[in-house]
C-alpha positions as CSV (number, residue, x, y, z in Angstrom):
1,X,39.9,51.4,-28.2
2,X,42.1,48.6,-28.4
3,X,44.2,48.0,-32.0
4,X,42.8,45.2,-35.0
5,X,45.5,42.6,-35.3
6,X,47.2,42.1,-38.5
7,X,48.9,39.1,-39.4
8,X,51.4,37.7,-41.7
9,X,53.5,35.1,-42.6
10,X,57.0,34.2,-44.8
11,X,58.2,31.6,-46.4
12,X,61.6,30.3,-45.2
13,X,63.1,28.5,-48.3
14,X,65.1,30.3,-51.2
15,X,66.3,33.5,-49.9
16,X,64.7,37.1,-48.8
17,X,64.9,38.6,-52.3
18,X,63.3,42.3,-53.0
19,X,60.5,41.4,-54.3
20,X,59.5,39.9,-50.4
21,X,61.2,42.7,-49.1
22,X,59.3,45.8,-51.4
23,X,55.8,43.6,-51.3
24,X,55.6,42.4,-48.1
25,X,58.5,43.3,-45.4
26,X,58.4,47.1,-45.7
27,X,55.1,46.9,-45.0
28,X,55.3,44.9,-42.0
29,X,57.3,47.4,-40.8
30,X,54.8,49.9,-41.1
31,X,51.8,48.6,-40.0
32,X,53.7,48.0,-36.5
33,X,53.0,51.6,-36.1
34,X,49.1,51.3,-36.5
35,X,48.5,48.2,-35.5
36,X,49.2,44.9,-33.4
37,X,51.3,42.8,-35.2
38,X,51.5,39.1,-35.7
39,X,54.2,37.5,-37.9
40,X,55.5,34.3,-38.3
41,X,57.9,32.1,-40.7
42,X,55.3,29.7,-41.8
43,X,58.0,26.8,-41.7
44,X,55.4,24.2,-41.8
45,X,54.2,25.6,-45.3
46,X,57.4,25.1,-46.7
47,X,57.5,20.8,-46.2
48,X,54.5,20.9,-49.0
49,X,57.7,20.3,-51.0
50,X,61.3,18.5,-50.0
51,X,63.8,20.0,-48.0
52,X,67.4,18.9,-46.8
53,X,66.8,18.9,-42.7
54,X,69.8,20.8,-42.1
55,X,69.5,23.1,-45.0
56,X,66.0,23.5,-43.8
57,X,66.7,24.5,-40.7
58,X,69.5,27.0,-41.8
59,X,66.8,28.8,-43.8
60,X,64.5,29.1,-40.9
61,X,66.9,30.7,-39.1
62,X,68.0,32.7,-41.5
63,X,64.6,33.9,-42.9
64,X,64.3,35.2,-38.9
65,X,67.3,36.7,-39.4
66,X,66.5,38.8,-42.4
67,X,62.9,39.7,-40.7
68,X,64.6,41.5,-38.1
69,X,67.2,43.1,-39.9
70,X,64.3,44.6,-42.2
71,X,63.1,46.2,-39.3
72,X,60.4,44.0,-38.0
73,X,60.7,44.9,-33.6
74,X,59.9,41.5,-32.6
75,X,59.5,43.5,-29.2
76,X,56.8,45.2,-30.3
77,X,55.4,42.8,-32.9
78,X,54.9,39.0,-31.5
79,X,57.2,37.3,-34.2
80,X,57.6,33.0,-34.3
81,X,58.3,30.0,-36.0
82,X,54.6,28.5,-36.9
83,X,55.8,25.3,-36.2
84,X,56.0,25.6,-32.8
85,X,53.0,27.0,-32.1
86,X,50.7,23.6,-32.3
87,X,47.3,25.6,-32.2
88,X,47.8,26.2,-35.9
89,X,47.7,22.5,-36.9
90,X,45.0,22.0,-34.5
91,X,42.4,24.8,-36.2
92,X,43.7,23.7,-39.4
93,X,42.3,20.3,-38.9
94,X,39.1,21.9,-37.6
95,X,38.6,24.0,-40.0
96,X,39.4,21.5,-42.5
97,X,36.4,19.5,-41.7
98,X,34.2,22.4,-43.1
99,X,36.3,22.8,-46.4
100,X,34.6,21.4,-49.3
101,X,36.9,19.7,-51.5
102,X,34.9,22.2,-54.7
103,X,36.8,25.3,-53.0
104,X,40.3,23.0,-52.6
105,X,40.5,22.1,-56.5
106,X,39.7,25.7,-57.7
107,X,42.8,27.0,-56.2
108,X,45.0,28.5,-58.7
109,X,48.5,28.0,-56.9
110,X,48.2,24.3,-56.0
111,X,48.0,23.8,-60.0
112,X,51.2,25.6,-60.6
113,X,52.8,24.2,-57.8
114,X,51.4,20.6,-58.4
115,X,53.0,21.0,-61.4
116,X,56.5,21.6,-59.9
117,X,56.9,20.1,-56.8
118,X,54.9,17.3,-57.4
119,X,50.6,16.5,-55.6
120,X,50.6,15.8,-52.2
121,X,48.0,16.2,-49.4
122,X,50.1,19.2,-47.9
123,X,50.1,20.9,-51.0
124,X,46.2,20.5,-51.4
125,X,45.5,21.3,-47.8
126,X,47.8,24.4,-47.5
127,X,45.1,26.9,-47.8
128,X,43.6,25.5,-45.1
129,X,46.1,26.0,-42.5
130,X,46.9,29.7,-44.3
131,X,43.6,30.1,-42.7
132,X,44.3,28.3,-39.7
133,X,47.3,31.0,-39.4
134,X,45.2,33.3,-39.6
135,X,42.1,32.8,-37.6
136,X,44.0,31.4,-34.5
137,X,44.8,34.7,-33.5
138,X,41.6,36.4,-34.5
139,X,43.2,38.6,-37.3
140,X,41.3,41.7,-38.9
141,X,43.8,42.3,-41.6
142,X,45.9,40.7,-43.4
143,X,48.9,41.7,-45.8
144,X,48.1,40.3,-49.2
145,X,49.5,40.4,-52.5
146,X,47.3,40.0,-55.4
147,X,48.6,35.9,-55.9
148,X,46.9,35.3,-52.2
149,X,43.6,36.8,-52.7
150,X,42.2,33.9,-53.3
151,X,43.6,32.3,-50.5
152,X,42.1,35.2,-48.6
153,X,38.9,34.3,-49.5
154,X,38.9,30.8,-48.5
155,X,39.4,32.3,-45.1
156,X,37.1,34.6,-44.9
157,X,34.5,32.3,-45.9
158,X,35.9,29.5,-43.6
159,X,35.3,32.0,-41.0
160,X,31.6,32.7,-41.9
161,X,31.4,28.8,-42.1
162,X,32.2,28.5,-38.4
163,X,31.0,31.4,-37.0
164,X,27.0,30.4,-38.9
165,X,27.1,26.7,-37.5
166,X,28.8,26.9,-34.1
167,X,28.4,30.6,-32.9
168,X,30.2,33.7,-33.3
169,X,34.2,33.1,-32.9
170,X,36.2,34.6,-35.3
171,X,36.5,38.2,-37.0
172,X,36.1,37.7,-41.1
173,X,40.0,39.2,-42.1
174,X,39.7,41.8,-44.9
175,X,43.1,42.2,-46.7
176,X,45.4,45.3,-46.9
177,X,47.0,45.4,-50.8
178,X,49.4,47.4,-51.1
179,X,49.3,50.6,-54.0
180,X,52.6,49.8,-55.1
181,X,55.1,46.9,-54.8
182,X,53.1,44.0,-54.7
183,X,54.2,42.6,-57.7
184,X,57.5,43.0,-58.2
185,X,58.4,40.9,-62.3
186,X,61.2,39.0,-62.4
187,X,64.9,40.8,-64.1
188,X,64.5,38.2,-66.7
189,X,60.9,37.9,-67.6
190,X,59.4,40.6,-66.7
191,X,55.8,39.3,-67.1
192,X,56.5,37.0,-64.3
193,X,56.4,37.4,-60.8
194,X,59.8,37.7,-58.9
195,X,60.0,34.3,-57.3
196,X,62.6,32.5,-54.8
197,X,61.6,29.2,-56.9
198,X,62.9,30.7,-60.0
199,X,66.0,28.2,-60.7
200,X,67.7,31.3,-63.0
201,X,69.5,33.2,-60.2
202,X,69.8,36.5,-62.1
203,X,65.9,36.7,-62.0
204,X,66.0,38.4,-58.4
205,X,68.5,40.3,-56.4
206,X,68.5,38.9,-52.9
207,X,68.5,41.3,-49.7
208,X,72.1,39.8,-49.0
209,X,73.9,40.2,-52.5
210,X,76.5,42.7,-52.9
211,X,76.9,45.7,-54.2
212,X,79.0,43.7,-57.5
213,X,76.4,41.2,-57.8
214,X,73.5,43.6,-57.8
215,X,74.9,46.0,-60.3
216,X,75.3,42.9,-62.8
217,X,72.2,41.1,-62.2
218,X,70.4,44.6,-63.0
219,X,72.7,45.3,-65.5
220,X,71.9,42.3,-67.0
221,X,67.9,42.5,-66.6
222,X,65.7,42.0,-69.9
223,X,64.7,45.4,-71.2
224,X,62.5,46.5,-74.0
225,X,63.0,47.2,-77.6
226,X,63.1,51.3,-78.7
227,X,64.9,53.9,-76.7
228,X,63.1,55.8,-73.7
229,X,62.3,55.5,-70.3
230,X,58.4,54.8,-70.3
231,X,56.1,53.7,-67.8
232,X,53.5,51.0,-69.8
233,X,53.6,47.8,-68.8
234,X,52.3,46.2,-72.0
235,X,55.1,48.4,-74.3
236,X,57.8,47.8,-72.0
237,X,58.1,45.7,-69.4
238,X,61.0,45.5,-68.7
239,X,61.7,49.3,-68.0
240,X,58.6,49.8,-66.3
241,X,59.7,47.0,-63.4
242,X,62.9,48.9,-63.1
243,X,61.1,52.0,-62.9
244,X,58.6,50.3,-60.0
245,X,61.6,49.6,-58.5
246,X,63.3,52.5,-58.3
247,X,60.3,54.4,-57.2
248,X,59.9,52.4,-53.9
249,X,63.5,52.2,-53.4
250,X,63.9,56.1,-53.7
251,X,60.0,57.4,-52.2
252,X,59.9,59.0,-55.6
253,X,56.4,58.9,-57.9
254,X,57.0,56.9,-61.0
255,X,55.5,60.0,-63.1
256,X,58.6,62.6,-61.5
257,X,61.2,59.4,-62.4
258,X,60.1,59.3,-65.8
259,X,60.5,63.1,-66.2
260,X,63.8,62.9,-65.1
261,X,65.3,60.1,-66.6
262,X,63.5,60.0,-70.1
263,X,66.0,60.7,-72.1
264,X,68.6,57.9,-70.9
265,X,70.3,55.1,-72.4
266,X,69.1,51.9,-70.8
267,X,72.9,51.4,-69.9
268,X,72.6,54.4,-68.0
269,X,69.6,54.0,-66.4
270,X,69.9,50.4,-64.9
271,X,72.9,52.2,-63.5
272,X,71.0,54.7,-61.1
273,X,68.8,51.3,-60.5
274,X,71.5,49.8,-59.2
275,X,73.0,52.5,-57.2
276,X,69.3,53.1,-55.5
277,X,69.0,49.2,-54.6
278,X,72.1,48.9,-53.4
279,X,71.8,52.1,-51.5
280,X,68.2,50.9,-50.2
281,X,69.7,47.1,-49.0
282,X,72.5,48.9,-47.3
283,X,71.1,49.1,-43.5
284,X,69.4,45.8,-43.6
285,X,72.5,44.1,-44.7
286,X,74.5,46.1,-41.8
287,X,71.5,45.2,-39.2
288,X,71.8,41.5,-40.2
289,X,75.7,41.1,-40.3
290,X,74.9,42.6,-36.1
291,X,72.4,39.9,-35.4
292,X,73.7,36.9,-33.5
293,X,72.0,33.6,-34.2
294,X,71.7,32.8,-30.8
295,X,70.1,35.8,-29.6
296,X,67.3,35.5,-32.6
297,X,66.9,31.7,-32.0
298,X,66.2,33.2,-28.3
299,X,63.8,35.7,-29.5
300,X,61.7,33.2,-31.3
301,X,61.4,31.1,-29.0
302,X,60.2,33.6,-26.7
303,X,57.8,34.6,-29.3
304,X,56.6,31.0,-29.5
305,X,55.3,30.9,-25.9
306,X,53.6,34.4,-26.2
307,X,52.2,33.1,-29.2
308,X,51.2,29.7,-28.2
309,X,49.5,31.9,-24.7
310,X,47.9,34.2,-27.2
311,X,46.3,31.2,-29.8
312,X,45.1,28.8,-26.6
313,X,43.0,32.0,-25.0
314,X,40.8,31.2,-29.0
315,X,41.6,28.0,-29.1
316,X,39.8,27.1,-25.5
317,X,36.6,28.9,-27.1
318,X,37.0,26.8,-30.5
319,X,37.2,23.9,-28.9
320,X,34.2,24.2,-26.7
321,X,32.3,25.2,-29.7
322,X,32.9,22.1,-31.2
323,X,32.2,20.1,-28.4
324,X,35.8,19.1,-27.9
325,X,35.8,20.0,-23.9
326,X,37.3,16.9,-22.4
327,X,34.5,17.2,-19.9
C-alpha cells in the first residue's frame, strides 16, 4: 500500500524563528518517516506584501537553507520553490472560479493582514492558491497550526466543489495538528503568537541567533507577577510559554518540568530556558554554516522539475475535466 502524501509550505520573509521551527519544521522532519513528503517555500505567498527583489531573493534562499539544516532530506522529501512550479498558479485560477467571494471575506487573516500590509487582490486570493498548493499534488494531510484551519477548510470544500461538478479528482486533505508546539506566544506578549512580522526583535529568537543573543532575548522575556513555576496559561503566561518551550526543546512532559523547577527564581529559570534552546539550535546552526548555496540552489531546482513532473500527471486530468484539452 502505497504512502498518503503530506504537504507543506513556508514562508520565506523574516527569518526561521522557533516558533516555525517547534510548530512546523520538527514535524516535517518526522512525518518523512511515515509518509511522502511534499514541501515547498511558498515564495509566491510572500509578494501579497512588498519586498526588496534582492533581499527577496536572499530570503528564498535562505529559508531553503534553514529547511535543510532542520533536517528536512530533500532526497527523500520532494522540496521546491512554489514559484517555479507554474501548475500552482494554474489550479489556483481554476479553482478560483468556484470560490464564492462569501467564503473570501470571512477569512480571518486577510483582516489582520489587510490591516498591515495594506488590501490587494493577492492578499484576498491567497487562500485560494494555499489550496491550489495543496490539491496539485493530491495531498491527504496537511501540517496545520490552529491560525490555518480555516484555510484548511476552504480547501477541503474547494475540493468537494470540484470533485461534485466535474468528477472525482482530488482527495479532501484532513489536517495533522500537532499536541504541542503549535502555538508558540511571543517573549514579549505572551498572548500573542510568535510572529516573523513582529517589528520588536526580542519577541522571537531566530534558529540563527547566538548563544549571547538568545540568553538575553529570554532573559528579557515578559513573565508573570507572584513567584512559582506554574503551568496556567490564563495566571501566567509568560512562564507557561517558557515552560512549552522547554518541554519540546528537552522531550520532557510539562507536568515532570514543573515538579522540578517549582521552586525557582524566574532569573533562574529563564536561565535553564536558555541553555536548552541554545543547546536544541546547536546542530541546525552547525548543518547550516556546512550548506553551500550553490549546492541548495541546485537541489531546488532539481526539486522543481520533479515537482513540476509530479503536478502536470493531476494537472493533465484537471484540465480535461474542465474542458481545457486543446483538442
Amino acid at each position: 500500500m502505497s504512502k498518503q502524501i503530506v504537504f507543506s509550505g513556508i514562508q520565506p520573509t523574516g527569518g526561521v524563528h522557533i516558533g516555525n521551527y517547534l510548530g512546523a519544521l520538527r514535524n516535517w522532519v518526522r512525518l518523512q518517516d511515515e509518509y511522502e513528503t511534499i514541501y515547498c517555500v511558498v515564495d509566491l505567498h510572500a509578494l501579497t506584501i512588498p519586498q526588496d527583489p534582492a533581499e527577496f531573493e536572499r530570503e528564498r534562499l535562505e529559508a531553503a537553507k534553514m529547511v535543510i539544516a532542520a533536517g528536512v532530506d530533500p532526497n527523500t522529501s520532494l522540496f521546491y520553490y512554489q514559484s517555479q512550479v507554474p501548475q500552482h498558479t494554474e489550479l489556483s485560477w481554476i479553482l478560483g472560479t468556484l470560490t464564492q467571494v462569501g467564503s473570501l471575506n470571512r477569512m480571518t487573516q486577510y483582516k489582520d493582514k489587510a490591516d498591515q500590509a495594506g488590501a490587494n487582490l493577492g492578499l484576498y486570493a491567497y487562500p485560494v492558491l494555499m489550496a491550489a498548493d495543496i490539491l496539485i499534488h493530491h495531498a491527504h494531510r496537511v501540517p496545520v497550526g490552529d491560525d490555518q484551519i480555516q484555510h484548511l477548510e476552504l480547501t477541503r470544500d474547494l475540493a468537494e466543489r470540484f470533485n461534485r461538478r466535474f468528477g472525482e479528482e482530488f482527495p479532501v486533505p484532513e489536517g495533522i495538528i500537532p499536541e504541542h508546539g503549535a502555538r508558540i506566544m511571543s517573549l514579549q506578549d505572551p498572548t500573542s503568537k510568535m510572529s516573523k512580522s513582529d517589528p520588536n526583535q526580542g519577541s522571537r529568537i531566530q534558529l540563527l541567533d547566538d548563544p549571547d543573543t538568545i540568553r538575553k532575548r529570554i532573559g528579557r522575556a515578559v513573565t508573570d507577577s507572584g513567584t512559582g513555576i506554574e503551568f496556567d496559561w490564563n495566571r501566567k503566561p509568560g512562564i507557561s510559554n517558557l515552560l512549552e518551550i522547554l518541554s519540546l526543546f528537552t522531550d520532557t512532559q510539562v507536568d515532570k518540568l514543573v515538579a522540578e523547577h517549582n521552586a525557582m527564581q524566574y532569573g533562574e529559570f529563564k536561565h535553564v530556558v536558555a541553555e536548552a534552546v541554545i543547546d536544541g539550535l546547536a546542530p541546525i546552526r552547525r548543518s547550516y554554516s556546512s550548506l553551500e548555496d550553490e549546492e541548495v540552489s541546485r537541489l531546488m531546482y532539481k526539486g522543481a522539475l520533479d515537482a513540476r513532473t509530479s503536478a502536470e500527471k493531476y494537472q493533465v486530468s484537471v484540465r480535461e475535466k474542465v474542458g481545457l484539452t486543446g483538442h
